[in-house]
C-alpha positions as CSV (number, residue, x, y, z in Angstrom):
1,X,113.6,144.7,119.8
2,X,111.3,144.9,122.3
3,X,107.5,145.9,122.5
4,X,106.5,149.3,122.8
5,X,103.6,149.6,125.0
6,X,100.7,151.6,123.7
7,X,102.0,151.7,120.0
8,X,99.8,152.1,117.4
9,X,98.4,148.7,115.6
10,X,99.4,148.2,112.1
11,X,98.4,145.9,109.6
12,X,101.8,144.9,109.4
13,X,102.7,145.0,112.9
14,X,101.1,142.7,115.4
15,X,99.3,143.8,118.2
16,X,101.8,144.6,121.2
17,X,99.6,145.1,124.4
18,X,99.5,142.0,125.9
19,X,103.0,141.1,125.9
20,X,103.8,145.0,127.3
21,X,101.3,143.7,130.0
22,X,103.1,140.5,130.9
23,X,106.1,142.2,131.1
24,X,105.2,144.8,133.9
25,X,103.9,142.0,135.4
26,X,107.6,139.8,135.5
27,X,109.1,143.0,136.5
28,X,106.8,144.1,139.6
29,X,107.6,140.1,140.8
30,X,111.4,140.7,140.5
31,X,111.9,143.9,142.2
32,X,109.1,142.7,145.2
33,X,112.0,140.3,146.7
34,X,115.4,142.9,146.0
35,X,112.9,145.8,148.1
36,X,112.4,143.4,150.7
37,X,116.1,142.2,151.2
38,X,117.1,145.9,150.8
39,X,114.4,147.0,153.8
40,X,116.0,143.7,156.2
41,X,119.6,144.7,155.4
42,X,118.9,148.3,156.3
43,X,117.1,147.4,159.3
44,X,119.5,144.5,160.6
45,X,122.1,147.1,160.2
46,X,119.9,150.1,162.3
47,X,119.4,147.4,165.1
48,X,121.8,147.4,167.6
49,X,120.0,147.7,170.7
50,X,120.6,144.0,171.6
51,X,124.2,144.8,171.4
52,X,125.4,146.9,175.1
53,X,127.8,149.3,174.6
54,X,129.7,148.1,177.8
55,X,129.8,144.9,178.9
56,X,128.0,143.1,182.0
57,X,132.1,142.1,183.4
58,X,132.6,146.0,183.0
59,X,130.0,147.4,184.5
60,X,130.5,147.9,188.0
61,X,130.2,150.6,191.3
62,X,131.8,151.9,194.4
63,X,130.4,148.8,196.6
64,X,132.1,146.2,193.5
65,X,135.3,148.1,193.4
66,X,135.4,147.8,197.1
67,X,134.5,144.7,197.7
68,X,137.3,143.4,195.3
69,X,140.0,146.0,196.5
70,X,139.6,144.5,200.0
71,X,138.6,141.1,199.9
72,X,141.6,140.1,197.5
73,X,144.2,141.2,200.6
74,X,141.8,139.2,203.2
75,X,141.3,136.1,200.7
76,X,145.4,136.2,200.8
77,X,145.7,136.4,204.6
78,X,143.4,133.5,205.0
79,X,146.1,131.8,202.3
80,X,148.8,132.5,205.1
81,X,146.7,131.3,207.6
82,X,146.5,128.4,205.9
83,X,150.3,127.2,204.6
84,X,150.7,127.9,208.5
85,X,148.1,125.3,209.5
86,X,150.0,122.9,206.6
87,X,153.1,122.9,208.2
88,X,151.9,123.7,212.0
89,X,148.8,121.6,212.6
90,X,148.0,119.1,215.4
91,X,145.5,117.1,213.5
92,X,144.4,115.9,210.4
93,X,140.8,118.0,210.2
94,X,142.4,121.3,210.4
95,X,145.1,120.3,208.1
96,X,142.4,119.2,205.5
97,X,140.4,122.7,206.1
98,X,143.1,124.1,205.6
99,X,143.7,122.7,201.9
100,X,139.9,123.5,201.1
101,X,140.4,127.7,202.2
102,X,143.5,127.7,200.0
103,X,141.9,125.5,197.1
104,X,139.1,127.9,197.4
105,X,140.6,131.1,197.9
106,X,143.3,131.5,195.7
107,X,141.2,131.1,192.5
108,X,138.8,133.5,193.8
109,X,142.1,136.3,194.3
110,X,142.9,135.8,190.5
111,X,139.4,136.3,189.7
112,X,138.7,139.7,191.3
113,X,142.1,140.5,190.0
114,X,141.1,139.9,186.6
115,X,138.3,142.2,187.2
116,X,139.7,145.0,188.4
117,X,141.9,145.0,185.7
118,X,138.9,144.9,183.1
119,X,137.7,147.8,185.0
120,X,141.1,149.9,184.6
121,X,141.1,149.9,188.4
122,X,144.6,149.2,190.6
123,X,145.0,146.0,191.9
124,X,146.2,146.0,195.8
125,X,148.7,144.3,197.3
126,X,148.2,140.8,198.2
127,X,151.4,139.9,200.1
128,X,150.4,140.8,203.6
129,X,152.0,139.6,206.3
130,X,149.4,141.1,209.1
131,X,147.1,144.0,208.7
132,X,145.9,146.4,211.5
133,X,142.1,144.7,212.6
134,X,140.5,147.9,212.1
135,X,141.3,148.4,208.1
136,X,138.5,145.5,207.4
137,X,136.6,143.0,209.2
138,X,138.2,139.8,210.8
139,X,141.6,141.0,209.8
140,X,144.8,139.8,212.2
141,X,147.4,142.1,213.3
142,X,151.2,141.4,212.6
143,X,151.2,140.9,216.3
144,X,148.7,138.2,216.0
145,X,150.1,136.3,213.1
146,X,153.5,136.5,214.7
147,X,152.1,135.0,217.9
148,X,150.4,132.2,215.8
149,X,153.7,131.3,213.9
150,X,155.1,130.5,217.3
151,X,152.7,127.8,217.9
152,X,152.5,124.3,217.0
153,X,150.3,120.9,217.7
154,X,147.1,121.4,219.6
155,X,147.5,125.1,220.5
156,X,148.2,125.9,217.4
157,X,145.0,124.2,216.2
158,X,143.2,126.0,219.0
159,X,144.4,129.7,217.8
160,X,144.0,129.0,214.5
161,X,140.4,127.5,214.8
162,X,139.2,130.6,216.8
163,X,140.9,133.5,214.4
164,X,139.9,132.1,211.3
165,X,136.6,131.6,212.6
166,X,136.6,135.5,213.3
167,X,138.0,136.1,209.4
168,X,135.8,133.8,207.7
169,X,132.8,136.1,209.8
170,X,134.5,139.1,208.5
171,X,134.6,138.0,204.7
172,X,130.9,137.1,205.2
173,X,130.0,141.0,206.5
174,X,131.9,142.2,203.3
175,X,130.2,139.9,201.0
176,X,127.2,140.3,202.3
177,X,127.6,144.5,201.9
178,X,128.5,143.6,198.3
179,X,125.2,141.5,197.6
180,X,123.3,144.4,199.1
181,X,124.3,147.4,197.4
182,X,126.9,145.7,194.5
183,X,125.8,146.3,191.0
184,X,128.4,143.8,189.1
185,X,127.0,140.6,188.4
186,X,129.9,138.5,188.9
187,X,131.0,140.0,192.0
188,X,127.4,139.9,193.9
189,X,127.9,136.3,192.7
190,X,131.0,135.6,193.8
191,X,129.7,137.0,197.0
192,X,126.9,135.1,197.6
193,X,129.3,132.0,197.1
194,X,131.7,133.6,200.0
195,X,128.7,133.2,202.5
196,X,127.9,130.2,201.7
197,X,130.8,128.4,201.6
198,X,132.5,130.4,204.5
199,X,129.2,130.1,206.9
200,X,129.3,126.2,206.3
201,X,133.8,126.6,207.5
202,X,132.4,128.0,210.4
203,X,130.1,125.2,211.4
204,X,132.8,123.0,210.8
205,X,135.6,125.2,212.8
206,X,132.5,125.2,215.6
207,X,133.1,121.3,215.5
208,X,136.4,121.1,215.8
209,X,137.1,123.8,218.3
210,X,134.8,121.6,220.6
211,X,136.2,118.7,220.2
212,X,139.3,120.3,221.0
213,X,138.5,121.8,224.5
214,X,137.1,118.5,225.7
């Protein structure tokens, strides 16, 4: 039985205070640790303000929903432009520029269709033959593309060198626009990695369309 704290003293009952007092004491140590787990349980639990409600690959604007929409239709006609220069080409440089745009482009289409898919957004039509000029910068007509497929050997090379130059500047306007006023991540990335690499084609398009005309 155990120790009733304050009871009377007896002279056949020995004297119960101090082990009433060393049990409040065992007692006050357990129930120290329990409160403290219970507080960090509640609060880990309350916390969730490291934990975003919508993800950074989700979060996006007008300018990112744009930018994806219409660089995935250019990033394919560059593609075209380049199985033409595979089969078409007059020399070995523009064939191998060629490889790099598609080895560069292609994953970059399945990326930003990826995303727009995340973002519940429609996904255009890649397969495009020739697209009026006008719809987005550096774009070639039907006409144009038709007139290209004609060609072979060096003036092939020489059409080729001097329109892709003009799409690789107009993928640079768009990207740039996007690394302005985009808001996704990812995408102004992405972007950022279209300039480079793109600005860097052009020097070397620069080159070869020189070497060409002398």
């Amino acid at each position: 039985m155990a120790p009733v704290c304050g009871a009377p003293l007896s002279p056949h009952r020995p004297d119960t205070t101090e082990g009433c007092h060393k049990m409040k004491r065992m007692m006050r140590r357990l129930a120290l640790p329990a409160a403290a787990l219970a507080l960090a349980t509640v609060t880990a639990c309350g916390n969730d303000s490291d934990s975003p409600t919508v993800s950074d690959s989700e979060s996006h604007n007008t300018a990112d929903l744009t930018f994806a929409t219409d660089m995935i239709p250019h990033h394919a006609q560059a593609i075209e432009m380049a199985d033409m220069a595979l089969a078409q080409a007059g020399s070995e440089p523009v064939v191998d520029l060629a490889q790099q745009i598609k080895a560069a482009q292609d994953p970059e289409i399945e990326q930003m269709t990826a995303w727009l898919e995340t973002w519940g957004e429609p996904t255009p039509d890649n397969a495009m033959p020739g697209t009026d000029p006008g719809e987005m910068p550096g774009m070639m007509s039907a006409q144009d593309m038709e007139q290209m497929s004609a060609l072979h050997g060096a003036a092939f090379d020489r059409m080729w060198l001097q329109t892709m130059t003009e799409h690789h500047e107009g993928a640079i306007t768009m990207a740039e626009s996007e690394v302005e006023t985009g808001e996704n991540a990812d995408a102004q990335a992405l972007a950022q990695n279209i300039i480079d690499a793109q600005t860097a084609e052009i020097e070397t398009m620069t080159g070869l369309l020189e070497n060409l005309n002398n």
